[in-house]
C-alpha positions as CSV (number, residue, x, y, z in Angstrom):
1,X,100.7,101.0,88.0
2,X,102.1,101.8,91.4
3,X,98.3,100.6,93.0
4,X,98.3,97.6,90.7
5,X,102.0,96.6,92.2
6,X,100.3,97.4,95.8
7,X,97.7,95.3,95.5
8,X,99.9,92.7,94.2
9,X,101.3,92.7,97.8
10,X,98.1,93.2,99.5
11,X,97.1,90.0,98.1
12,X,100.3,88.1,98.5
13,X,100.4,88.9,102.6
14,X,96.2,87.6,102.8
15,X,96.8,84.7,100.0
16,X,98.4,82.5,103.0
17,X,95.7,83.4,105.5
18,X,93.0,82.7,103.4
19,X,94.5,79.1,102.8
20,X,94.8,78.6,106.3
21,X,91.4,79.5,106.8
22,X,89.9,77.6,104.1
23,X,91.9,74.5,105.5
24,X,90.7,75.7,109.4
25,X,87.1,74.9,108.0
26,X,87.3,72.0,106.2
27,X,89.2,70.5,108.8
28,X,86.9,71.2,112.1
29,X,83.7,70.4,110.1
30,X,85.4,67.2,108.8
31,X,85.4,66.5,112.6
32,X,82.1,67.6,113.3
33,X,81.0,65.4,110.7
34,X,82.6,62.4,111.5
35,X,81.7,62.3,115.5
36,X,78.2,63.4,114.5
37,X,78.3,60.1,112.6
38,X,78.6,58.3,115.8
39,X,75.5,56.3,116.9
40,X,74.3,58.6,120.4
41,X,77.0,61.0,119.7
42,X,76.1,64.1,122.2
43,X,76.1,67.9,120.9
44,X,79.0,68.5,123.1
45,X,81.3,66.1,121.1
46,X,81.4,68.1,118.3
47,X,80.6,71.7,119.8
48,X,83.6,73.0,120.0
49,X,84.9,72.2,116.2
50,X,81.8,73.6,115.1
51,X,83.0,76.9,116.9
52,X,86.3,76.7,115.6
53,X,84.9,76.2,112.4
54,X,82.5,79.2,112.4
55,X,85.8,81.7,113.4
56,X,87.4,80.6,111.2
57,X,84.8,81.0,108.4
58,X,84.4,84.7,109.6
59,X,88.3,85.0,109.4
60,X,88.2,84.1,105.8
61,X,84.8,86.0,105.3
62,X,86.5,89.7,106.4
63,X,89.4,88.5,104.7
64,X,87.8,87.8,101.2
65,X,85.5,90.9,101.4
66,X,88.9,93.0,101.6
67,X,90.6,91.3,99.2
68,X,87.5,91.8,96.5
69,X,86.8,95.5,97.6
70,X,90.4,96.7,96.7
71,X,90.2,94.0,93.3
72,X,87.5,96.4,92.3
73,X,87.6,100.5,91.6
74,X,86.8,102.6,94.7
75,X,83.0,104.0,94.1
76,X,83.1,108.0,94.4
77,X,82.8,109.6,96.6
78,X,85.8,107.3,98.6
79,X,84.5,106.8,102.2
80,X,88.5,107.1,104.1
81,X,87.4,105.0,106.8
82,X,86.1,101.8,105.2
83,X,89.3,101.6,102.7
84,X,91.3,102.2,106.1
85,X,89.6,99.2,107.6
86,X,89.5,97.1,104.1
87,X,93.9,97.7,104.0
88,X,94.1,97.1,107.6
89,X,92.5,94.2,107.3
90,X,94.7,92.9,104.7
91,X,98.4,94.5,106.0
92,X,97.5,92.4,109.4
93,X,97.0,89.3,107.1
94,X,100.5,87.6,107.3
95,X,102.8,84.8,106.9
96,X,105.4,85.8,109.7
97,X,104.6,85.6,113.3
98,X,107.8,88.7,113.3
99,X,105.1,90.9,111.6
100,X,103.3,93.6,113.6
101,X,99.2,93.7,113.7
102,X,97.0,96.8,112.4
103,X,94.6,98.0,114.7
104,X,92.1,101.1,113.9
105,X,90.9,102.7,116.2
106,X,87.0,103.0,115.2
107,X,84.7,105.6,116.7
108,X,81.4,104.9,114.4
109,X,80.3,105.1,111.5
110,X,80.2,109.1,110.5
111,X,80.9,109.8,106.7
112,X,84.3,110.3,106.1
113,X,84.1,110.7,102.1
114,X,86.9,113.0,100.2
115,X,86.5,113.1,96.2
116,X,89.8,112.1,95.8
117,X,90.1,109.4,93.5
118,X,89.8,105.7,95.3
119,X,93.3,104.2,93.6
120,X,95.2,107.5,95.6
121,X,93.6,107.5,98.8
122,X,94.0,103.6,99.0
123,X,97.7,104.2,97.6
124,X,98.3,106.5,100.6
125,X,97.0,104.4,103.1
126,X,98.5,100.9,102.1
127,X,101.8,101.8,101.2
128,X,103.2,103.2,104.9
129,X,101.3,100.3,106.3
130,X,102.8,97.9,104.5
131,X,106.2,99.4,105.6
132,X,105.1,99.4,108.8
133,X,103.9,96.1,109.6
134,X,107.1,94.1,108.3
135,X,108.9,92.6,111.5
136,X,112.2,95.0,111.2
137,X,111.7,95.5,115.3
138,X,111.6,92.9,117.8
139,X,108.8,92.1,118.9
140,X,106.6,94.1,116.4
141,X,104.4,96.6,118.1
142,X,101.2,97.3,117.1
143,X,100.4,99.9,114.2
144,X,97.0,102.0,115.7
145,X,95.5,103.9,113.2
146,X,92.9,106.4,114.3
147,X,90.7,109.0,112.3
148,X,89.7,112.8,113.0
149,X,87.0,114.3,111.0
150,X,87.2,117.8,110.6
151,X,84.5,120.4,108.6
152,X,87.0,120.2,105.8
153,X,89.4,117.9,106.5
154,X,89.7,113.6,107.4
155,X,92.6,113.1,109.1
156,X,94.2,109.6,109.4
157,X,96.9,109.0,112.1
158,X,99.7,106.0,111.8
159,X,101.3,105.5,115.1
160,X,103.8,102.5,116.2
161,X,105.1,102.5,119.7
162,X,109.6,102.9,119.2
163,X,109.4,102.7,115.4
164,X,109.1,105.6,112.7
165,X,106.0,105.5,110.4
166,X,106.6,106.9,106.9
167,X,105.5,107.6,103.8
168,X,107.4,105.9,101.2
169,X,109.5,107.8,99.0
170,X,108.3,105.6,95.8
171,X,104.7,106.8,95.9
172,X,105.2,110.0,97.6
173,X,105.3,112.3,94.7
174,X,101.9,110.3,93.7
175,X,99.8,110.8,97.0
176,X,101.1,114.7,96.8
177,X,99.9,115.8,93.6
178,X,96.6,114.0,94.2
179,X,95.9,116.7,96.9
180,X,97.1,114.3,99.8
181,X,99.4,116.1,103.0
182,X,101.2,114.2,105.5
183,X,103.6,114.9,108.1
184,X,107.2,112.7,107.5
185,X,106.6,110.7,110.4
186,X,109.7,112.0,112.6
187,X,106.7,114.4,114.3
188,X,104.7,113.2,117.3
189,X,106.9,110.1,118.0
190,X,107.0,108.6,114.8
191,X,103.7,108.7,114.0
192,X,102.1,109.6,110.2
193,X,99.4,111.8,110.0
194,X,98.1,112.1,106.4
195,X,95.3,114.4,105.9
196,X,92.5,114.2,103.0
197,X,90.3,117.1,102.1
198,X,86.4,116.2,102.2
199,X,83.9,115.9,99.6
């Protein structure tokens, strides 16, 4: 229930973005079409809409793959890093310009699996993200998340430059019993660390 209601709000922060997008599209190819139209129209006429076109197609193409990997179960053994990036991608997805971006740190792509189950370790990263990206602080600083793998251990790190990163007390007794430590966030200047054990 509690990753049901999370995804609810995963979906309602990249529903507006994926609008925009979608709009972003139709609109520049719209243009492209209609100066392409143009009797000895040249390629530079409509070259830059086509550009604007094709980012924002990507926008909405990262967006949409997040949005249908966490509609769907986690497949076992949960790779950490990829549902990092999948809820980062969708906690930077916003309406409000107040609301502060996600950026993870990535340093390749070494296995990072734990054989926790997908719902928890996705639980455990989107719900301090989520608290952490609303615009409380003026002007929203970045959340960096970063990863260290360990022979028995994946460790994810939440830092925000002046703000506390927490777990939230409404899923916390969750993420524990699922096998799931953290620090409270008022360690290492705010920052989160939650740790995972590996598969």
């Amino acid at each position: 229930m509690l990753w049901l209601a999370m995804v609810q709000r995963l979906m309602g922060r990249a529903a507006h973005d994926v609008k925009d997008s979608l709009n972003g599209v139709a609109v520049n190819l719209e243009v492209v079409r209609s100066r392409a139209a143009r009797e000895g129209a040249p390629a530079s006429a409509v070259a830059p809409f086509a550009d604007a076109a094709g980012q924002q197609l990507e926008r909405l193409t990262s967006l949409l793959d997040a949005l249908l990997a966490v509609a769907r179960p986690e497949r076992d053994p949960v790779d950490v890093g990829v549902a990092l990036r999948r809820v980062a991608t969708l906690c930077t997805a916003s309406t409000s310009a107040d609301d502060a971006e996600v950026v993870v740190d990535d340093e390749g792509e070494e296995d990072a699996t734990t054989d926790l189950a997908g719902e928890v370790v996705r639980l455990a990263l989107a719900a301090p993200l989520l608290d952490a990206v609303h615009g409380d602080a003026r002007p929203a600083t970045p959340v960096r998340c970063s990863m260290l793998l360990a022979p028995r251990e994946v460790r994810v790190t939440m830092a925000a430059e002046g703000r506390r990163v927490a777990m939230p007390a409404a899923v916390a007794e969750v993420v524990r019993n699922a096998g799931i430590r953290w620090t409270d966030g008022s360690q290492d200047n705010g920052a989160l660390s939650l740790t995972f054990p590996r598969a």
